[in-house]
C-alpha positions in Angstrom: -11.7 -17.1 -5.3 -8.7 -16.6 -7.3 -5.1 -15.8 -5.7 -5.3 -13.1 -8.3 -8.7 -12.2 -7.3 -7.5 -12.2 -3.0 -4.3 -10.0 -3.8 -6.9 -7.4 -5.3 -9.4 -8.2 -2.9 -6.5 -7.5 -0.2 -5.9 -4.1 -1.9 -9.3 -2.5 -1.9 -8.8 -3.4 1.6 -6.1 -1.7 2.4 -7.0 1.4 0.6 -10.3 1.6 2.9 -8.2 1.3 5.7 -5.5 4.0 5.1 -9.3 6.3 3.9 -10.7 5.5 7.6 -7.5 6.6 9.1 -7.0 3.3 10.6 -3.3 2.2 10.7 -3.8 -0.1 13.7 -5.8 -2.3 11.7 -3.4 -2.4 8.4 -0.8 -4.8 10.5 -2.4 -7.8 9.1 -1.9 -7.0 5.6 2.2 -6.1 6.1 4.7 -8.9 6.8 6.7 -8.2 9.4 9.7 -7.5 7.6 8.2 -5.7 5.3 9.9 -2.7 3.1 8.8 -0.1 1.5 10.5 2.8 -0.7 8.4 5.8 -0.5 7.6 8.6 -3.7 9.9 10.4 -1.9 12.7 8.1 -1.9 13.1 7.2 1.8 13.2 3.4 2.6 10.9 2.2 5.5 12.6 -1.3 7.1 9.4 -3.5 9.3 6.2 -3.2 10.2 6.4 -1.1 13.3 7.9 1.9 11.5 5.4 1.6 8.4 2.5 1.6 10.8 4.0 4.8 12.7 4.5 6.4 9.3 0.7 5.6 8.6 0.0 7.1 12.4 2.2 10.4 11.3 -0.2 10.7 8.0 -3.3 10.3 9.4 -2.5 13.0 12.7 -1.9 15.9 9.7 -5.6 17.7 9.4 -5.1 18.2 5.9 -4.4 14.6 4.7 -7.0 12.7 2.8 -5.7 9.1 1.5 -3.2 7.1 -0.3 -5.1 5.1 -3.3 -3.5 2.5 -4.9 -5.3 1.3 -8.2 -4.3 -2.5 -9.2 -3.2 -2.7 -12.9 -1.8 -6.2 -13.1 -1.0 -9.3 -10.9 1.1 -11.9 -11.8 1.8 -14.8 -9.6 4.8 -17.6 -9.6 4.3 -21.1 -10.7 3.5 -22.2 -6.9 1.6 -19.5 -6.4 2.9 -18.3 -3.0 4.4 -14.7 -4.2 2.7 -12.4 -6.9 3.8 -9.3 -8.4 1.3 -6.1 -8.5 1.6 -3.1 -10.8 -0.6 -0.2 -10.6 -0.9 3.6 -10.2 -1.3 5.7 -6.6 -2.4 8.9 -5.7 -1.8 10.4 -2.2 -4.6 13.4 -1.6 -4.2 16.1 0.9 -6.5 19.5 1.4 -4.9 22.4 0.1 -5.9 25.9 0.8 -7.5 25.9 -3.1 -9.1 22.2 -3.2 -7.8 19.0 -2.7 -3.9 18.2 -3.3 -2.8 15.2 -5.5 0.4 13.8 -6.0 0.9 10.1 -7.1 2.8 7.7 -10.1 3.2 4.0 -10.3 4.1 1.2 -8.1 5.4 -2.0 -7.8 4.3 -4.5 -4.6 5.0 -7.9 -3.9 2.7 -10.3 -2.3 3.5 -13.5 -0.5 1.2 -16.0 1.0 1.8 -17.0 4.8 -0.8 -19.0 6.3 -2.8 -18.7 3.6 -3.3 -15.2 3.1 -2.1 -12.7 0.6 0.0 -10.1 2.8 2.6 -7.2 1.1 6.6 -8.4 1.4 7.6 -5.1 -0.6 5.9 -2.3 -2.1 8.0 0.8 -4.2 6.4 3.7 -4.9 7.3 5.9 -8.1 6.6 9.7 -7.8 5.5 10.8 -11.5 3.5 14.3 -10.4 
């Protein structure tokens, strides 16, 4: 398989775990030191707090997912970080229907032992 091919791979992953609810199990996709700027603007610093962020999402009732579609990849000449470009939409149940905000983002993969797993991730809110 192609590193291209893995980073995606890695993605559909993580978007069926944050659809089961199952922040536990996203740790191995997150470097440690990971960092993430949220739609919202806030900066989460490490692994720890973006997994207790997850936990806070999936304890609401009314939330549904975070997707992330992948639009591009482009890795460096070694091939040990990549860039990924897409568009995201978080959904939550509203009292009318599901709720959908979302925009475009901008991760950045790194292989460690390897596997693909996010360094950075920034997430633009558009609507």
């Amino acid at each position: 398989m192609s590193d291209e091919n893995a980073i995606r791979q890695q993605r559909r992953r993580t978007n069926k775990l944050i659809a089961d609810h199952e922040a536990e199990r996203l740790r191995p996709f997150f470097d440690p030191k990971v960092t993430v700027i949220a739609g919202d603007g806030s900066v989460i610093l490490g692994m720890d707090e973006l997994i207790g962020r997850f936990e806070s999402f999936f304890k609401d009732p009314t939330f549904i997912t975070f997707d992330r579609q992948t639009e591009t990849v482009i890795l460096d000449k070694k091939g040990t970080r990549a860039s990924e470009r897409g568009d995201w939409v978080a959904s939550w149940h509203g009292p009318s229907g599901t709720m959908t905000s979302g925009g475009q983002y901008q991760a950045v993969w790194k292989k460690a032992q390897n596997q693909w797993v996010l360094e950075s991730e920034h997430f633009i809110a558009l609507h």
